[in-house]
FIDRENVEX-926902 format. One record per residue (C-alpha): residue number from 1; residue in one letter; x, y, z. Coordinates in steps of 0.2 Angstrom, whole numbers. Layout:
# residues N
NODE   segu   drenro      c1      c2      c3
NODE    NUM        a       X       Y       Z
...
This chain:
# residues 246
NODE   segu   drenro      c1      c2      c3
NODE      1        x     -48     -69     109
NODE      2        x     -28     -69     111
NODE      3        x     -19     -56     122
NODE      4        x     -11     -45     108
NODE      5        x     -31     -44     102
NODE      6        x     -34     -35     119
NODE      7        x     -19     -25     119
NODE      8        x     -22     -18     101
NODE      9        x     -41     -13     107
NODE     10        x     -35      -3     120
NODE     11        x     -23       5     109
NODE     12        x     -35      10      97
NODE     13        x     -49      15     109
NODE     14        x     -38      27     117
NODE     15        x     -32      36     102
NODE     16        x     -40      52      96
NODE     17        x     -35      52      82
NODE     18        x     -28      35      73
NODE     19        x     -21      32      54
NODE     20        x     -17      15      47
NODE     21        x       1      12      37
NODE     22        x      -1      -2      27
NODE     23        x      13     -11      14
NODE     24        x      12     -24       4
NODE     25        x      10     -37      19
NODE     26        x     -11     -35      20
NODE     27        x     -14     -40       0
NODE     28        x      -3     -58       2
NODE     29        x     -18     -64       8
NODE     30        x     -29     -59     -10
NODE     31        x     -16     -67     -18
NODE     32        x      -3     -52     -21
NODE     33        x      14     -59     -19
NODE     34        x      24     -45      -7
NODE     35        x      42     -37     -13
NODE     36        x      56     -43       0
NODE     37        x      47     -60       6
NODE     38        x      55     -78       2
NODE     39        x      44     -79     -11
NODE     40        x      42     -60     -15
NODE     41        x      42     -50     -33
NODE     42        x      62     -47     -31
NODE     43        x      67     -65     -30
NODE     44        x      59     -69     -45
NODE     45        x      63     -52     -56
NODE     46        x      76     -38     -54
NODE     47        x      72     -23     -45
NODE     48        x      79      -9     -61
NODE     49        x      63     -15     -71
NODE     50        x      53      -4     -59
NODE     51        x      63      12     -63
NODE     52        x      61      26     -72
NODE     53        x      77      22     -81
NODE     54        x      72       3     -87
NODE     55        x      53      10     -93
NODE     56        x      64      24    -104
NODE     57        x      77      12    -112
NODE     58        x      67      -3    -113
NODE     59        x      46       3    -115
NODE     60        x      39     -14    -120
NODE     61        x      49     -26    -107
NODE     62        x      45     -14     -95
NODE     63        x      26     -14    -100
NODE     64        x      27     -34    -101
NODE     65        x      32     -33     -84
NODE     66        x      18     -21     -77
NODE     67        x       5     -33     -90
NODE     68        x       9     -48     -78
NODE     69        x       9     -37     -62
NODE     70        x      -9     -29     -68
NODE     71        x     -15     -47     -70
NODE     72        x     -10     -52     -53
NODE     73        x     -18     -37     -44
NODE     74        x     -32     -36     -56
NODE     75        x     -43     -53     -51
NODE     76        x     -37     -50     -32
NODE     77        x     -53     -44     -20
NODE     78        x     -51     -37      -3
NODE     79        x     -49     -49      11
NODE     80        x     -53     -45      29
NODE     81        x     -39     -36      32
NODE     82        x     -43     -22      21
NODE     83        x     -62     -26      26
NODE     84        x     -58     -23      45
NODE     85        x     -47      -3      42
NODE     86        x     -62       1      31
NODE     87        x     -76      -5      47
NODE     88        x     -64       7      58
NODE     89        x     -65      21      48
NODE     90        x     -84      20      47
NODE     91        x     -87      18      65
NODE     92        x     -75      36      67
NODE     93        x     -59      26      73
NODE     94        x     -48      29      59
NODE     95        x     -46      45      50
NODE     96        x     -36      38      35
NODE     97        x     -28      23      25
NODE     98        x      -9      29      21
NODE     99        x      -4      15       9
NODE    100        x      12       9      -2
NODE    101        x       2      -2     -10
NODE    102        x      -3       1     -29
NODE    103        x     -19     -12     -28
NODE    104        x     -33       0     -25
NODE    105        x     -39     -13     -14
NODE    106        x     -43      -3       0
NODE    107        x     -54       8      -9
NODE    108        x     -64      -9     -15
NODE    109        x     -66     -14       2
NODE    110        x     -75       2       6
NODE    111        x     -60      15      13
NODE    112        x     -64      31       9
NODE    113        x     -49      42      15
NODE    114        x     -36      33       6
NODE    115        x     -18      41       3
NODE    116        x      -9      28     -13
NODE    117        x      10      35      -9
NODE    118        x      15      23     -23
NODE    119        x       1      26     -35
NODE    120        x     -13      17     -41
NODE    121        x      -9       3     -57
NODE    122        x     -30       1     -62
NODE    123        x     -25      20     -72
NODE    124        x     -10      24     -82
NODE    125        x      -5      42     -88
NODE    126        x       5      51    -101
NODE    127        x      23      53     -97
NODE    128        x      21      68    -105
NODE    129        x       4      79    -104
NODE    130        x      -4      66     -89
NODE    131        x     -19      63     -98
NODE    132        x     -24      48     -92
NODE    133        x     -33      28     -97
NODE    134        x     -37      13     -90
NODE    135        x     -20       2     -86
NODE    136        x     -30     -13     -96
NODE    137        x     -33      -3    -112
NODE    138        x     -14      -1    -111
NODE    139        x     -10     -18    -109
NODE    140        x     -23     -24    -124
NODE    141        x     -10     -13    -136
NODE    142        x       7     -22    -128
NODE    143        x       1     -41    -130
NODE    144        x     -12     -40    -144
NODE    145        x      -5     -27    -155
NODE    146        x      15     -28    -151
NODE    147        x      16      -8    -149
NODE    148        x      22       3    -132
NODE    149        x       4      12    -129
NODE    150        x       4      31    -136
NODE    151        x      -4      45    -128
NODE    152        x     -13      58    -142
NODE    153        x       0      70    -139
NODE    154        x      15      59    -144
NODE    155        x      19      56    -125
NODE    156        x      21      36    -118
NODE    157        x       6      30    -108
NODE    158        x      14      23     -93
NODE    159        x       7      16     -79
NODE    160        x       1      29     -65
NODE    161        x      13      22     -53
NODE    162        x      29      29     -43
NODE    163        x      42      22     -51
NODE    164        x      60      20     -44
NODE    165        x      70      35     -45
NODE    166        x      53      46     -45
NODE    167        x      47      58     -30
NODE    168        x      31      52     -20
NODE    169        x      21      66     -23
NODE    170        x       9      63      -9
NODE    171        x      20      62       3
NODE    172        x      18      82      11
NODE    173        x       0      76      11
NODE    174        x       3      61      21
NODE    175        x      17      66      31
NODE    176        x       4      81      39
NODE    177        x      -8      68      45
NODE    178        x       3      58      53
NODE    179        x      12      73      65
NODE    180        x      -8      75      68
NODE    181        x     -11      59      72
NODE    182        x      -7      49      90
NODE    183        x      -7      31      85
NODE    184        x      -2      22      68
NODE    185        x      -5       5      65
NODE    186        x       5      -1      53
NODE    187        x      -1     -17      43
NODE    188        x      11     -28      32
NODE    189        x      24     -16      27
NODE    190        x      45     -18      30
NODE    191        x      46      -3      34
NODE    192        x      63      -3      23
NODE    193        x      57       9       8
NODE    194        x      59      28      12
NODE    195        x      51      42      12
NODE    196        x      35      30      15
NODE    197        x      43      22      30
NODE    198        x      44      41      40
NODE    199        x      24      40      40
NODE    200        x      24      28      55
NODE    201        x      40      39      62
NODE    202        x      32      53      62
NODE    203        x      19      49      74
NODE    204        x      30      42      86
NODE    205        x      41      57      85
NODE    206        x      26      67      89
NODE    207        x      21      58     104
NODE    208        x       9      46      97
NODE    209        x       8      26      99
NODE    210        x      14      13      86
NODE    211        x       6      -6      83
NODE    212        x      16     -15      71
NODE    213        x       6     -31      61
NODE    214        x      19     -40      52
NODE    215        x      23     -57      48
NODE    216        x      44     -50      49
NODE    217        x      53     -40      60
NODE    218        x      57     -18      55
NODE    219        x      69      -7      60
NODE    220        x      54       1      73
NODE    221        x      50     -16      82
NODE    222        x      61      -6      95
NODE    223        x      51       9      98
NODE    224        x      34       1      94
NODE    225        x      22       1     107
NODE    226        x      15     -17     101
NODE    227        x      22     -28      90
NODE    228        x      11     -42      83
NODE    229        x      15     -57      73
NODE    230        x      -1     -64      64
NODE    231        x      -7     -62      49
NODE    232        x     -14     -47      43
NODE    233        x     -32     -51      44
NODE    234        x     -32     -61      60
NODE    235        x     -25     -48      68
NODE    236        x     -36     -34      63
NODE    237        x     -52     -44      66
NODE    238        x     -47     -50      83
NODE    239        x     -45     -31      88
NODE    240        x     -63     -26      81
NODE    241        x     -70     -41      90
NODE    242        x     -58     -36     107
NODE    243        x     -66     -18     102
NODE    244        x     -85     -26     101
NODE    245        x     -87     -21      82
NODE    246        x     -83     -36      74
């Protein structure tokens, strides 16, 4: 059991009320490339084909792009990582999952209280009157019959994601429970893409503690309480065993 293991323990067992902060760092291991990595999503594509803009000019490369992203994130499962937030929220450690991810996978590995600032991409939604449909119904339309998926009322079917140059619209929602909360762990995230990355500020500005899990450094290495530098699921499942609920 290494040191940091033992540190974060005593972190989380003093915490009254604990919230987890999780980016894109904890689904690498299901096999979900991450954003800014050496290998991440923007190395490979541009960025624009995320915005609201790109989905408006250009409907069918934008939906080709979010066919290939549905397939990555489709066949992934949860990995320990995930596994471990969901066993602290069972025992009464963690109150919620505040997450920039869009995977749903922390809902498969068993989280309950799960906040998707970013959306979820399983569900896609009118642009227009929100009625909703499965993300894979939407896709079949794009690669096997060559049209942008319509909603009844006319409106585009889009993915039910936050999109670049789009509000988070649970944002309040989350921001509340962190300014209630006195520790955040943050898992796999940059910490780089606002207004998610004031989650984790929050708490610290409201006299909370901070662990950071990420394989990088962030801007709040400084003002972190612990900063630990293993993978996401070797981290979390060497607190639960420093903890004794492994």
């Amino acid at each position: 059991m290494s040191d940091y293991a033992r540190a974060a323990a005593t972190l989380i067992s003093g915490a009254g009320s604990a919230i987890a902060f999780t980016g894109a760092g904890i689904s690498t291991e299901s096999g979900i490339p991450d954003f800014r990595g050496s290998q991440g999503l923007w190395k490979r594509f541009d960025p624009k084909m995320a915005t609201r803009t790109f989905m408006l000019e250009s409907p069918r490369v934008f939906w080709e792009f979010y066919a290939m992203r549905f397939e990555a994130l489709a066949r992934a499962k949860p990995n320990p990582g995930h596994k471990a937030l969901a066993r602290l929220e069972r025992e009464g450690i963690l109150e919620a999952v505040i997450t920039q991810n869009i995977d749903g996978l922390h809902t498969e590995a068993g989280s309950r209280r799960v906040i998707e600032l970013h959306g979820n991409i399983r569900t896609s939604r009118c642009d227009e009157c929100s009625s909703t449909r499965p993300t894979e119904d939407c896709i079949r339309e794009v690669m096997e019959w060559g049209k942008v998926p319509a909603c009844d009322c006319g409106g585009m079917m889009r993915p039910a994601v936050v999109l670049f140059e789009e509000p988070v619209e649970l944002f309040e929602a989350a921001l509340r429970i962190a300014q209630e909360s006195d520790l955040c762990i943050v898992v796999g995230s940059s910490l780089t893409v606002y207004p998610a990355a004031f989650i984790p500020e929050a708490v610290k500005s409201s006299g909370g503690r901070l662990i950071i899990i990420n394989a990088d450094p962030t801007p709040l290495d400084g003002v972190a309480d612990l900063v630990i530098r293993e993978g996401a699921s070797d981290a979390l499942t060497g607190a639960l065993e420093a903890l004794g609920i492994a």
